[in-house]
C-alpha positions as CSV (number, residue, x, y, z in Angstrom):
1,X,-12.5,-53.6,78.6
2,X,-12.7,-50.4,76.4
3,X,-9.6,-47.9,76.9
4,X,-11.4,-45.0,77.0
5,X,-8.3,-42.0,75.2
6,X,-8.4,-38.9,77.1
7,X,-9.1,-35.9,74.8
8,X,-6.1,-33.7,74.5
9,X,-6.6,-30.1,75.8
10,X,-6.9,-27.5,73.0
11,X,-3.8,-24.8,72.6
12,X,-4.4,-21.4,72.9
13,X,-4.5,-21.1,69.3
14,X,-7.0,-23.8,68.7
15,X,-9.1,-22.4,71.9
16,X,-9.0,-18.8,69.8
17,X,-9.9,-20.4,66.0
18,X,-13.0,-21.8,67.9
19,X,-14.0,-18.5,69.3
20,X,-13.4,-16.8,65.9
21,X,-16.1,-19.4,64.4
22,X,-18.4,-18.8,67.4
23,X,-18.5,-15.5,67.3
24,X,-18.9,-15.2,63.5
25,X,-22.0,-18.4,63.6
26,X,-23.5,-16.2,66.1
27,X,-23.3,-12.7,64.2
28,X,-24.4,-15.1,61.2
29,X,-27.5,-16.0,62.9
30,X,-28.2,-12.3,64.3
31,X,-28.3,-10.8,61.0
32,X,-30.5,-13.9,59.6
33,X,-33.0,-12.9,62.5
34,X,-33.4,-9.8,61.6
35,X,-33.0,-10.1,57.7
36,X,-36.3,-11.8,58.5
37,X,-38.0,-10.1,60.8
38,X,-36.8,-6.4,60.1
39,X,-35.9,-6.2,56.3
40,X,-37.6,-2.9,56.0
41,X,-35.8,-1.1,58.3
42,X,-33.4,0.4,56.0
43,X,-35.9,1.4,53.2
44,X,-37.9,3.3,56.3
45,X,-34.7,5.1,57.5
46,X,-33.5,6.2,54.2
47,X,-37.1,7.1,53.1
48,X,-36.8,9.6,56.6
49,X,-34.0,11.3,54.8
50,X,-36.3,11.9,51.8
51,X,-39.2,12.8,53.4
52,X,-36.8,15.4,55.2
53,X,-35.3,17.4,52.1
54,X,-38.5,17.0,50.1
55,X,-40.5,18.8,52.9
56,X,-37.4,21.3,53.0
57,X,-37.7,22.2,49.6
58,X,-41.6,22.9,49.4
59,X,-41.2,25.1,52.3
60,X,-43.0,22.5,54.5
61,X,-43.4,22.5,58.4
62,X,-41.1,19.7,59.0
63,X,-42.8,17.2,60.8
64,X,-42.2,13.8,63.0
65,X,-43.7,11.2,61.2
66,X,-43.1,7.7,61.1
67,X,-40.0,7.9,58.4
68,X,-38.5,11.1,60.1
69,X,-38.9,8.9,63.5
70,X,-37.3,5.8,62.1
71,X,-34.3,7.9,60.8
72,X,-34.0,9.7,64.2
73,X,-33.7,6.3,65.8
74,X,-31.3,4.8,63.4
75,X,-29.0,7.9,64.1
76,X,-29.7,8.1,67.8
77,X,-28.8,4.3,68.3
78,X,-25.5,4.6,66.2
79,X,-24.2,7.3,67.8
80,X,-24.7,5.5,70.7
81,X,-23.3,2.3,69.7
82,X,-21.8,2.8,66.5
83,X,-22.8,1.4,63.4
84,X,-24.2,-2.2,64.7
85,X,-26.8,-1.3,62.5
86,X,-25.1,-1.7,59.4
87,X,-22.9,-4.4,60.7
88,X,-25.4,-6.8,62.3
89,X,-29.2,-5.5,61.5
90,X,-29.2,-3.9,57.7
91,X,-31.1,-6.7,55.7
92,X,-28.9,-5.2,52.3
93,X,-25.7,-5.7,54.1
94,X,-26.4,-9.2,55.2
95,X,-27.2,-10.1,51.7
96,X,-23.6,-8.4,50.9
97,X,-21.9,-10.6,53.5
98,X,-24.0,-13.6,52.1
99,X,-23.3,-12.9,48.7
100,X,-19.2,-12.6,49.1
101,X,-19.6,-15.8,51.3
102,X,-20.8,-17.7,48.3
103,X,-18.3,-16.1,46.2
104,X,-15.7,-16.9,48.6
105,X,-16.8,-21.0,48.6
106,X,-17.4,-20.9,44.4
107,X,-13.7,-19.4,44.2
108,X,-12.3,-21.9,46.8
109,X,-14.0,-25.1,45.8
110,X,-14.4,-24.3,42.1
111,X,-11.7,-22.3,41.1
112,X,-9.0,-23.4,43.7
113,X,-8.4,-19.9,44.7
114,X,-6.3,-19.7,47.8
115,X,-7.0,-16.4,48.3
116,X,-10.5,-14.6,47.3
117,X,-10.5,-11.9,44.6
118,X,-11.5,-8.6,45.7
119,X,-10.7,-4.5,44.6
120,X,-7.4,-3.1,45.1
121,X,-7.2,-0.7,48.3
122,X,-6.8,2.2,46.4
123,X,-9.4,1.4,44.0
124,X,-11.8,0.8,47.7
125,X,-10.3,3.8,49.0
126,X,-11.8,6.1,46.6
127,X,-14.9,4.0,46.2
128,X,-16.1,5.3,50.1
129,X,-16.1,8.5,48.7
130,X,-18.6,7.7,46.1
131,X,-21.7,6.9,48.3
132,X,-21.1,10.7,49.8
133,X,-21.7,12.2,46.1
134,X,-24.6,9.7,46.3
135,X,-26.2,10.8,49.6
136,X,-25.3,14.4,47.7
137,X,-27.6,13.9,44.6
138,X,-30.3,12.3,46.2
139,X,-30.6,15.4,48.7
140,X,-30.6,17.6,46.1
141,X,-33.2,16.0,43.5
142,X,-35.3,15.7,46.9
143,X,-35.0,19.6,47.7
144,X,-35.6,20.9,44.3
145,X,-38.7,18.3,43.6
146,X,-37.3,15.9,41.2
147,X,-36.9,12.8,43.4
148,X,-40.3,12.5,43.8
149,X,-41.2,12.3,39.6
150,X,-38.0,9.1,39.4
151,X,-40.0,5.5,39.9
152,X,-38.2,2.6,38.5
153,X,-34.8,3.4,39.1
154,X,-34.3,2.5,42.8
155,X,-32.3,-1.2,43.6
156,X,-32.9,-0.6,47.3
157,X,-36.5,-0.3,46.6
158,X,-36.8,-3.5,44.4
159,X,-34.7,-5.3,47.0
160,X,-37.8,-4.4,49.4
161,X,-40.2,-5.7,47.3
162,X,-38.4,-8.7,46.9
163,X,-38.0,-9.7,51.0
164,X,-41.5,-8.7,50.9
165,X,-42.3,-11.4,48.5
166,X,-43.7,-8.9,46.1
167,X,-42.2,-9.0,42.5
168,X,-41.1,-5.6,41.4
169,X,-43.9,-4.2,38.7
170,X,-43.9,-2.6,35.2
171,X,-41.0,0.7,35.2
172,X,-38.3,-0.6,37.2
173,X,-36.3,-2.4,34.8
174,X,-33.5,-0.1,35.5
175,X,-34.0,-0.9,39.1
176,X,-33.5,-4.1,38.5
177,X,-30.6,-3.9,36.7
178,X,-28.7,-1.9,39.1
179,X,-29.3,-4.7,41.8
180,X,-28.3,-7.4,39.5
181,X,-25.1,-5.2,39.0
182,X,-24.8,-4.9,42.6
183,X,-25.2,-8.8,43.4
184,X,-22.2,-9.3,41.2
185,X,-20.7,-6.7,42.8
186,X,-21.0,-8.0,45.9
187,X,-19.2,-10.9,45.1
188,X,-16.2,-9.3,43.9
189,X,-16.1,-7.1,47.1
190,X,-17.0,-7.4,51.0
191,X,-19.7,-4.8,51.7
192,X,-19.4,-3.4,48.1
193,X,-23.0,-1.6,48.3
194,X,-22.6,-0.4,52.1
195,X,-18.7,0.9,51.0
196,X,-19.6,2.7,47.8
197,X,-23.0,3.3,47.1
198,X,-25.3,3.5,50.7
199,X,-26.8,6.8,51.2
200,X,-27.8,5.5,54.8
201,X,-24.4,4.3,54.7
202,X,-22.8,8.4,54.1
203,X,-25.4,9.6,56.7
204,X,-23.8,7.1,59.2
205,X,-20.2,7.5,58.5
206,X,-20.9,12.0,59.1
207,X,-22.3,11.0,63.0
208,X,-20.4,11.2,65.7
209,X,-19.8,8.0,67.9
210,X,-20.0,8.2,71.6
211,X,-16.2,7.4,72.9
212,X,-17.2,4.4,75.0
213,X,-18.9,2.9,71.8
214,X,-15.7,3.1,70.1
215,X,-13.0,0.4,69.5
216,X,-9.7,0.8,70.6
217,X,-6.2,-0.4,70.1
218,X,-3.3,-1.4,72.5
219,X,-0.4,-0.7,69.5
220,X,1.8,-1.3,72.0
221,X,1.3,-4.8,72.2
222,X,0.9,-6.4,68.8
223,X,3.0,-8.5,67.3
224,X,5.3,-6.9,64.5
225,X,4.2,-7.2,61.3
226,X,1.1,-8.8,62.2
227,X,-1.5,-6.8,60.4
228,X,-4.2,-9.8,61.0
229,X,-7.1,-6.8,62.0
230,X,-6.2,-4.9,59.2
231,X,-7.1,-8.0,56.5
232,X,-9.8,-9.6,58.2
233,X,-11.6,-6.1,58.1
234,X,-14.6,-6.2,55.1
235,X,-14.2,-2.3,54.9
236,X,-10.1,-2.1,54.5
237,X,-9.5,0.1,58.0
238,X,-5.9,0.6,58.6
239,X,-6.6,0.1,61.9
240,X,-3.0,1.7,62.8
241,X,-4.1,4.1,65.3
242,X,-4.7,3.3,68.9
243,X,-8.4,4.4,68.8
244,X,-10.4,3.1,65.6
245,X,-12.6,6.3,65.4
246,X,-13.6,5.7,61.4
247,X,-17.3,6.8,60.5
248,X,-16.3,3.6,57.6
249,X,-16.2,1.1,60.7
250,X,-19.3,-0.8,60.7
251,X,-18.9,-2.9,64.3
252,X,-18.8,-6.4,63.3
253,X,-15.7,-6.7,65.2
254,X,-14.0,-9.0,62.8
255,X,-11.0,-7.6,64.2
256,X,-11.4,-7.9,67.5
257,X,-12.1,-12.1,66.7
258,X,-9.1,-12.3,65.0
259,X,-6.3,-10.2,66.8
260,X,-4.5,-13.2,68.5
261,X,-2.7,-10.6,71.3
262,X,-6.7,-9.4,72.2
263,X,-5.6,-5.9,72.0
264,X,-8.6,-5.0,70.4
265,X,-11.5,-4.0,73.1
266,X,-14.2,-1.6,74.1
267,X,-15.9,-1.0,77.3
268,X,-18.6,-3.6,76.3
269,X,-16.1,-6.7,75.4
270,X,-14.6,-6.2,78.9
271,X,-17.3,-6.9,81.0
272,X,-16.6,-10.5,81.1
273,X,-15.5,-13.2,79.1
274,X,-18.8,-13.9,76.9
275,X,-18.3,-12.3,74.2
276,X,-21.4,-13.0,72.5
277,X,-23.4,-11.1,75.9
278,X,-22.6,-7.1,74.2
279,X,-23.8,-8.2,70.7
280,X,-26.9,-10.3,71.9
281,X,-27.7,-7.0,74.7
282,X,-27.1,-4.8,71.6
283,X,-29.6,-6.9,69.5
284,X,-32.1,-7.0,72.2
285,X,-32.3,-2.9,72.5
286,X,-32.3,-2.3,68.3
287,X,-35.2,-5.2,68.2
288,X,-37.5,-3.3,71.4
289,X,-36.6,0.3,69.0
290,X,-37.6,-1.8,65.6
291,X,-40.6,-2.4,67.7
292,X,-41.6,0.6,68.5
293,X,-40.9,2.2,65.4
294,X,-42.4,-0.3,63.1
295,X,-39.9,-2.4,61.7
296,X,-40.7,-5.5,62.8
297,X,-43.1,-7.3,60.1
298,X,-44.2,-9.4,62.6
299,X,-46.0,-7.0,64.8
């Protein structure tokens, strides 16, 4: 007869490596969802911020239409729950985290890099300021007219044309080559577009976050030395401070997968030990809003 060999029981740190991959499969597969269903949803926030200043600078009765109502519910819902959007629903940021995937496997495999190139954290530091001056200029060319005359130019509007399976048309060769610059960009750096150069991304990082929607830290208890939140985070938090209050957090809770003490948590992640119930419930509620406010391409 067969001996049938009894499968030794995983240690603690094997049991945590598998929950790091599950929960990173399943944020995989939450942004593919709605990469294809909600691509737009971005494109229809920030063009809410235009519509806004442009109105403002006519001398316009500002009014709620369907751009000004998709920004109100992007703000609303990250205030409430942070910035998920960015983390698990922008269709730009996925491609980042896709792109600097793919870098990471050419550098690895190809290049037998142990450890993947990316900007010095100064050099990122300052970056985050840029997409501020950003969010600036575009207010401004939108409140004294000019926006409106600029076609071509936009990457984040040939990046809509392109999920909508529409080539980009005659005038927006400098479009284009600003999101070729940003694809290599993105490969270089995690979140390089979202960090430096999102105008959504400045208009998220000035709201306010409600307290139980924030992260928070038991110092107390990590290890010494251990710094594993601090370089598993795609945005370079210092993540030093007991509460992790940083409008640059974008809620993909790398860290909280990868501190091996768990003293990373929110009100959410202690409601049982599923972790994947907070993100799907969190998915749920943006995908009824996307819904209602038009995102979805399917409805």
């Amino acid at each position: 007869m067969m001996q049938t060999t009894e499968k030794k029981p995983l240690t603690a740190a094997q049991k945590k490596q598998r929950t790091l991959k599950h929960r990173a499969w399943l944020r995989a597969a939450v942004q593919l969802m709605f990469f294809i269903a909600m691509p737009g949803a971005f494109v229809a926030g920030f063009n809410g911020v235009k519509q806004l200043f442009l109105r403002i600078g006519h001398g316009e009765v500002l009014q709620l239409d369907s751009f000004t109502l998709s920004l109100l519910g992007l703000c609303g819902f990250t205030i409430l729950f942070g910035r998920f959007f960015c983390g698990h629903v922008c269709a730009f940021g996925s491609l980042g985290d896709g792109v600097w995937w793919l870098s990471g496997l050419v550098q690895k495999k190809l290049l037998h890099r142990k450890k993947q190139f990316q900007l010095p954290e100064k050099a990122v530091r300052r970056g985050q300021k840029v997409k501020f001056m950003v969010l600036a200029v575009i207010v401004g060319l939108c409140t004294v007219g000019v926006y409106s005359r600029l076609t071509g130019w936009s990457p984040w509007e040939v990046f809509s044309r392109l999920t909508a399976l529409r080539t980009p048309p005659a005038g927006f060769g400098l479009g284009i080559a600003l999101f070729v610059l940003i694809l290599i960009s993105m490969a270089v750096q995690p979140r390089f577009f979202c960090q430096f150069l999102c105008p959504m991304g400045a208009v998220f990082a000035l709201l306010p976050v409600l307290p139980f929607a924030q992260l928070h830290r038991d110092g107390e208890n990590c290890i010494p030395g251990c710094s594993a939140c601090a370089h598993r985070c795609p945005v370079d938090l210092k993540l030093d401070e007991q509460s992790l209050r940083s409008g640059e957090c974008i809620a993909c809770e790398a860290c909280v997968g990868t501190c091996p003490k768990g003293n990373i948590s929110r009100w959410d992640l202690a409601l049982g030990k599923n972790f994947w119930l907070p993100m799907l419930a969190k998915a749920v509620l943006f995908f009824i809003m996307g819904v209602c406010l038009g995102f979805c391409r399917f409805f």
